[in-house]
N, C-alpha and C positions, 0 to 999 in steps of 0.2 A: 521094456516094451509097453507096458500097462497106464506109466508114467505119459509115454510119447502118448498114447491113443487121448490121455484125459488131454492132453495139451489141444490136441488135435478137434478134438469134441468140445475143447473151450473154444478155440479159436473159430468154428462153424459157427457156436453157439452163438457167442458174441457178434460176427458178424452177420448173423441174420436177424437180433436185434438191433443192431446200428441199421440195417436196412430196412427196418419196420419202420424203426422212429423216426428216419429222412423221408419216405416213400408213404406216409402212412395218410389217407384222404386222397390217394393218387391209384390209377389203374398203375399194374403191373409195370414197373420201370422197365423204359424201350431197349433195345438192347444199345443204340449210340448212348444212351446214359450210363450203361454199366460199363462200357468202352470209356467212357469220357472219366468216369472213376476212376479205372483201373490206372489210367494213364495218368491223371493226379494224383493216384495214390503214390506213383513209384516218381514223381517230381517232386512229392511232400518227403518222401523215405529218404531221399538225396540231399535233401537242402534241410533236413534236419540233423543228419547224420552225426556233422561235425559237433552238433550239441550237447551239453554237459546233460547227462540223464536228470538232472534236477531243473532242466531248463521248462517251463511249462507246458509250451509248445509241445515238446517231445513228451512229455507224460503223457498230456492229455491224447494227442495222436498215438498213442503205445495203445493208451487205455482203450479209445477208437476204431483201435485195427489199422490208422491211417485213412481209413475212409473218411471222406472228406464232409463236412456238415454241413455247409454254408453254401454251397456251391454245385449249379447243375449242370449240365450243357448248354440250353436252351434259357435259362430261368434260374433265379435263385431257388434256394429249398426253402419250402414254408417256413422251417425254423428261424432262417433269416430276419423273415417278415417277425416274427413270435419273439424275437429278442427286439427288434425294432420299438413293435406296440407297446411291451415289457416295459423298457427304460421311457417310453415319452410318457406310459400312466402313472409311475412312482413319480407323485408330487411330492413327498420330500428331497429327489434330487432337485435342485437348481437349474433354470433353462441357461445359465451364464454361466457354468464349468464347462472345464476341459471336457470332462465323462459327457456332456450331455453333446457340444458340440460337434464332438469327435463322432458322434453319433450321426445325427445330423449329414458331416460330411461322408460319412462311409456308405450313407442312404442314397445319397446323392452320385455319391460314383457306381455305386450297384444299379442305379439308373442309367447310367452313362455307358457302364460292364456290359449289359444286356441289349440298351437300345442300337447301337452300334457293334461290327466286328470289332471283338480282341479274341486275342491267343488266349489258349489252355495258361501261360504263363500269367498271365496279369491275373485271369481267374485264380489263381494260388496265390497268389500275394495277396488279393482280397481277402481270401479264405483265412488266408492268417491272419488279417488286421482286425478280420471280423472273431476270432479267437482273442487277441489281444483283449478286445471291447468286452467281448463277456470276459476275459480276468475279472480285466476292472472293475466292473459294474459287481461282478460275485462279490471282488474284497469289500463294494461298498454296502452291499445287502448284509454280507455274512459277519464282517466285522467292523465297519462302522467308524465316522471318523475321527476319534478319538487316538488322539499322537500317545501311545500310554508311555513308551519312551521318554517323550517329553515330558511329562507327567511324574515319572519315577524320579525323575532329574531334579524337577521342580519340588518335591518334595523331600526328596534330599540337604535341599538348601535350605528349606525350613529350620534344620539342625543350628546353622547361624543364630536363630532367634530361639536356641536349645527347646523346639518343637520336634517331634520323634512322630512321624505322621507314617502310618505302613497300607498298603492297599493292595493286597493281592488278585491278580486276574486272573480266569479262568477261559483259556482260550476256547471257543465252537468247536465241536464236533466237527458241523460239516467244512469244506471246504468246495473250492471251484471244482473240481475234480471229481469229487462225492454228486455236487447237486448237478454235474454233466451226465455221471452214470446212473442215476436215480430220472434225469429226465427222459433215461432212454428207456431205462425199466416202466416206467408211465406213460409215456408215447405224448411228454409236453413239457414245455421248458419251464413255463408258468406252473403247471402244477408243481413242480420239482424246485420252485424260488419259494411257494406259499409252503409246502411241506417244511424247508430249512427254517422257517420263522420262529423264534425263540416260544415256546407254550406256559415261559414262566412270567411269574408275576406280569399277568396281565396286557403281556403286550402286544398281543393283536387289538385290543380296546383303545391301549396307549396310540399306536400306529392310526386307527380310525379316528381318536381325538385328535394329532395332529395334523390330517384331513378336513376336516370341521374348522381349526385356526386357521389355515389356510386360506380355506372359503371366506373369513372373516376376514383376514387380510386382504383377500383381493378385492370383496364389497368397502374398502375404507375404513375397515379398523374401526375401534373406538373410540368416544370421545374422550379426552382429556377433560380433569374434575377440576377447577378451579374453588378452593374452599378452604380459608384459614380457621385455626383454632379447631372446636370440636362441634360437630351437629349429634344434637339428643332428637329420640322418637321424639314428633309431638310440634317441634319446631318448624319452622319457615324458614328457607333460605332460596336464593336463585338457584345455587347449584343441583339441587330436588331434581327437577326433568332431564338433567344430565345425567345423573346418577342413576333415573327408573333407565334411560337409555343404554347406560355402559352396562349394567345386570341385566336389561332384555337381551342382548347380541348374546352373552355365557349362557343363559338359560338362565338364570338366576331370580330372575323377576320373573314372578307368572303375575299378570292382570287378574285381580278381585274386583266384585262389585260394589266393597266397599272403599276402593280407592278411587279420590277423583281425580286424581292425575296433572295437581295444582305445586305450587312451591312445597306444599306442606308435607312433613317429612312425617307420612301416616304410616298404619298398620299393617297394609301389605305391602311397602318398601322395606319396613323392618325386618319382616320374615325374610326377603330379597338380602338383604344386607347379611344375617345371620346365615342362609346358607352359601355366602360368598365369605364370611369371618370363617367358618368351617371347614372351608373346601382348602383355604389356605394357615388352617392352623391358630388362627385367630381368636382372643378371646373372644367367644361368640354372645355379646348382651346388643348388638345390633346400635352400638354407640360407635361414631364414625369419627376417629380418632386420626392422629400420625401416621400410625402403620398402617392401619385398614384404607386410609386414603392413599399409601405409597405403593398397596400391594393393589388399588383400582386402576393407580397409573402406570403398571407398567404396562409398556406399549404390546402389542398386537406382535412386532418381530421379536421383540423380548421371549417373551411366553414361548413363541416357535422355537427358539434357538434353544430354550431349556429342557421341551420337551424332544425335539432330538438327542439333545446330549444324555438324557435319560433312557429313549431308547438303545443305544451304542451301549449305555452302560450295563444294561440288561444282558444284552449280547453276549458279555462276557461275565455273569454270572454263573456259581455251579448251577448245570444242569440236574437236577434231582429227583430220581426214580422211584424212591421213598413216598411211602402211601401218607407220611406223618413229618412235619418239615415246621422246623420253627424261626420264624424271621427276627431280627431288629433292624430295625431303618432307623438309621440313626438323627436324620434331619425331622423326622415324625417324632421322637419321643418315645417309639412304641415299640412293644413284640407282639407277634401273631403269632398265633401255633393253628396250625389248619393240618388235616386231613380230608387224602383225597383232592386237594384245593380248593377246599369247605373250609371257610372258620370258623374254628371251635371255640378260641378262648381270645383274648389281648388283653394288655394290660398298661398304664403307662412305665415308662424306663428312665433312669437318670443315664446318660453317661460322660465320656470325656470334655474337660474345658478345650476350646479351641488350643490352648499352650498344652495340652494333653489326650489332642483326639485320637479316641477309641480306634481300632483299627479296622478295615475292611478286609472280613474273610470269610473263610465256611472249614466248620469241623463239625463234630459227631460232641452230643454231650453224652460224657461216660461214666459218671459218678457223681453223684451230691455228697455232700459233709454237711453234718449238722453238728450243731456246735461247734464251728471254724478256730484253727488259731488265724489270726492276720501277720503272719512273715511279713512287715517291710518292705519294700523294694529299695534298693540305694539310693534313688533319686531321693526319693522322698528325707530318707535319713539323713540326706546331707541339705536337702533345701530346705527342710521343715523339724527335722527333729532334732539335731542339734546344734542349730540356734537357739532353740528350746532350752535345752542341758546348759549350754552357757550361761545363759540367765537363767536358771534355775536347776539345779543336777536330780532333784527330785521329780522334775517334769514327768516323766517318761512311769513313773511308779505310779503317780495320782491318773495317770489314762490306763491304768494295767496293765501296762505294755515291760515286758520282761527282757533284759540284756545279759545275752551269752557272746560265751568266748567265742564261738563258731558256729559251725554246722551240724557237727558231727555228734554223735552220741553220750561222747564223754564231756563236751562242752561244756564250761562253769556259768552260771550266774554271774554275773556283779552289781556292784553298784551304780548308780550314774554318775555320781559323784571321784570315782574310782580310778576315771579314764579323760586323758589331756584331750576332750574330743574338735580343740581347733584345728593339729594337726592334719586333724579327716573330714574336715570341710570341703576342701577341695581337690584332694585326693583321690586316684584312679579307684582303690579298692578301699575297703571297708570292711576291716572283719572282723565285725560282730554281726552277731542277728538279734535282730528288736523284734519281738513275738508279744504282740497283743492277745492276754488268755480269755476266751469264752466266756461271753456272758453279755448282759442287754449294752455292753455300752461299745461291742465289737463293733470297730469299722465294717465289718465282714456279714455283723445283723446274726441271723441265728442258721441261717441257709448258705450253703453253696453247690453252684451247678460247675462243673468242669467241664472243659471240653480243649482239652490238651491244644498248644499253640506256641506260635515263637514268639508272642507278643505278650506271655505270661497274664492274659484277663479271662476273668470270667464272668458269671452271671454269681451278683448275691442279693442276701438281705443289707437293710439298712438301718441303724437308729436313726436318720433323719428324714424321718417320715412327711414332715412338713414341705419339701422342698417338689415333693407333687403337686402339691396346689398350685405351683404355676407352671407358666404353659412352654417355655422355654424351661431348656431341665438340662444344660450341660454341664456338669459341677464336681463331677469326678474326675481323678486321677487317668482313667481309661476303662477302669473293667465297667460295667454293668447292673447299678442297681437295682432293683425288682419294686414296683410296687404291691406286687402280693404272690412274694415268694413260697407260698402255703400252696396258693394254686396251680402255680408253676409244681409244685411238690406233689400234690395231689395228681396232677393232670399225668406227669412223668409214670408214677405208681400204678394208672390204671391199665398200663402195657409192660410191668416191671413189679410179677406177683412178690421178686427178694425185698422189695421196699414195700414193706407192709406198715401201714398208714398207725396204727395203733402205735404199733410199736415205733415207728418214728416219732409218732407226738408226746411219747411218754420221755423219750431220749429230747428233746425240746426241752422239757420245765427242768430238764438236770442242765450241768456244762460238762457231761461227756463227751468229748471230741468223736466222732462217730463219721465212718465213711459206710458207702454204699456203692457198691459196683453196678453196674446196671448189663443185664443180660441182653437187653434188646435199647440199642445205644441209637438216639436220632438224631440228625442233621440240624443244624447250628446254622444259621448263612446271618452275618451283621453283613448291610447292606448302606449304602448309599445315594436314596433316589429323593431330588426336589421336585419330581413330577411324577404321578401315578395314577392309573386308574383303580380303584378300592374296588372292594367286593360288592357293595352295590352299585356299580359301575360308577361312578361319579369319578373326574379327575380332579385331583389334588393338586394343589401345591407347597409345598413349604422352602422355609428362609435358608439358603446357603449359608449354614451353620461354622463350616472349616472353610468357606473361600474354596471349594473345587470348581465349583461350576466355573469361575471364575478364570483358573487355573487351564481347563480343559476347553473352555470356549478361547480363550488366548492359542490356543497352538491346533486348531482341529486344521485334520487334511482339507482341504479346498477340492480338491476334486479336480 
């Protein structure tokens, strides 16, 4: 009985909010409107019937009560209009797709519905196609259109060119059906599309930068640079006024009083130049070289298309509740640890060669090791380390690198010398383990961060410290090297009192292998973005490192 009554009291409940958020800006619905419902509602109940509960239609009118959204007796319902206005202001949809057309013509027959008699009947088939329209449009706000299907396939076949490339998605929360009952709890459809918008990295700024290029497209774009060889500060060349122009249009040139605004490639185009070398990752000495001239040309629809594909990709990162969240973007070079969505710390990163990209995902770092051993992984042991042993069986002992029988405890030692290791060149399995022991010349460095994964990487130190200095950093195997893994150490410790800083730096100058569990374990997300808005709002860009962009602008939904 108690059961029935909640049902009974959801069901009032719900239908007196669905009749808020149809009726709402309007006197009291007449009562031939609540008759013109009733009588739609029980044509919607019928002609849905036959439906699979998983049909959309049928959810979303379940979830509705069947009261009708779209549709009044006399008149559309303002919502109508509200989804109309909706889709014609999202300037990132396309006025030349399906989605927008389809728009277009349902506006058009709702004019035609109204100006003219039709039956209760046509109004319901309206009502539905006007259903249909906001699907669409949801799947294209909420998930964006990125084929990741296609996507997963495409890098599958990578394997051909024995590249192992992994990218895990993380599908929204919300759904059509979520931001339908959320616009009724709010009494707006728009308030309820701007609530769903992702709060991570930055992409309501992202979304307003791709408004900005937009406006830039439609004013004519930029110019194209015409300019061989290299231009230094200080110099003269024609292409000078073309270059102060293509940096006015980004923001990039700001006008000084000490530029005269001649061929001459003076003092305030340089600064112009350096924060367009920065924004795109550039060595920034304001020297206007290959790349910096490649990365001025790309066109105005370029730039748009990337920064789309970056917002989608956002879409489907973890959403992360956590007061304390540590990034790597792998096309940046970089990790971010912020609090709050304040940054606190970054640092540069080395990771995967394009024949070894790092992979795309998110976990929890749960433990450091200081003084690491380096396990091998098989690939390596068969591509790199013994070929090594053939030409030399001592190889593997002058890197400190240790060979056992196996895995297991009771495991022996041997030699390298010891073992026919051509047979296991090409070989499924491999059983031995090659254990590189602690010390300065570890692959592994003196740190490691875990963060448990089926891609076996983590975050460590490195003896090749040198390979920070420049600006393009992809050189590892996959995991993750630190440029100042002390601070990642330190930063970790100051929310983690079992990792006490003393005493970690003392276990440092020894080669005790030494783990740390960590009591209070934070979010990990390795990311993928060639387009971003930074903490000082500025957008970014950087070089499609693995060829996605590539990959993913090849196959996007069209809409």
């Amino acid at each position: 009985m108690l059961k029935q009554t909640r049902k009974l009291l959801h069901l009032l409940l719900g239908t007196a909010l669905v009749s808020l958020f149809l009726f709402a800006g309007s006197a009291t619905a007449k009562s031939e409107d609540i008759t013109f419902s009733e009588t739609a509602s029980e044509l919607m109940i019928n002609a849905l019937e036959p439906e699979s509960d998983k049909h959309f239609l049928k959810q979303l009118y379940t979830q509705l009560f069947y009261i009708p959204i779209w549709i009044k007796k006399d008149k559309p319902s303002r919502v109508s209009q509200e989804l109309f206005d909706i889709i014609r202001a999202d300037r990132s949809l396309e006025k030349t797709t399906d989605l927008y057309q389809n728009m277009l013509a349902l506006e058009e027959e709702m004019h035609q519905l109204y100006a003219y008699p039709s039956s209760i009947v046509q109004k319901v088939n309206w009502e539905f196609k006007m259903s249909q329209l906001y699907e669409e449009y949801a799947n294209y706000v909420l998930y964006g259109s990125i084929n990741w299907g296609a996507l997963q396939a495409r890098l599958s076949n990578l394997r051909v060119s024995a590249i192992t490339a992994g990218w895990i998605t993380y599908k929204p929360d919300n759904s059509p059906l979520k931001v339908a009952e959320n616009a009724i709890l709010m009494g707006s459809l728009k308030k309820a599309f701007a609530e769903a918008e992702p709060n991570k990295y930055h992409y309501k700024a992202l979304r307003k930068a791709l408004d900005r290029y937009i406006d830039i497209k439609e004013n004519g774009g930029w110019p194209h640079i015409d300019l061989k060889g290299v231009l230094k500060p200080g110099r003269s060349h024609p292409s000078v006024p073309t270059i102060r122009e293509r940096l006015l249009i980004t923001g990039d040139y700001i006008p000084c009083d000490e530029s005269e605004e001649n061929n001459r490639y003076d003092k305030c185009l340089k600064e112009a130049v350096i924060r367009f070398q920065k924004r795109n990752g550039l060595s920034a000495k304001g020297i206007i070289g290959k790349n910096t001239l490649k990365a001025l040309n790309k066109t105005v629809e370029e730039r748009i298309a990337i920064i789309k594909i970056n917002l989608d990709r956002i879409k489907w990162l973890h959403e992360r509740p956590d007061n304390r969240h540590i990034i790597i973007n792998i096309p940046d070079y970089r990790l971010y640890y912020e609090e709050n969505g304040e940054l606190k710390m970054t640092m540069k990163v080395i990771v995967g060669k394009r024949k070894n990209p790092t992979p795309i995902f998110s976990n929890r770092v749960k433990s450091v090791v200081l003084n690491p051993y380096w396990n091998v992984p098989k690939s390596i042991i068969q591509k790199e380390m013994i070929p090594k042993l053939l030409r030399n069986p001592h190889a593997m002992a002058g890197q400190g690198i240790d060979i056992y029988t196996g895995w297991g405890s009771d495991a022996k030692k041997v030699s390298g010398g010891s073992v026919n290791w051509a047979q296991y060149r090409y070989s499924k399995t491999v059983p031995f383990r090659f254990a590189q022991r602690p010390g300065n010349k570890n692959a592994l460095g003196r740190i490691k961060f875990l963060f448990p994964n089926q891609f076996h990487v983590y975050m460590h130190d490195t003896p090749t410290k040198h390979l920070f200095k420049r600006d393009k950093r992809s050189y590892s195997h996959g995991c993750i090297r630190l440029e100042k893994p002390k601070l990642m150490m330190e930063t970790i410790a100051s929310f983690n009192p079992s990792l006490e800083l003393d005493k970690a730096n003392k276990i440092l100058k020894s080669k005790k292998n030494t783990y740390f569990s960590l009591e209070n374990t934070i979010p990990i997300d390795v990311v993928y973005l060639t387009a971003w808005v930074d903490y000082d709002g500025k957008l970014q860009f950087r070089d499609d490192v693995y060829k996605y962009d590539e990959l993913m602008i090849a196959s996007v939904r069209k809409w």
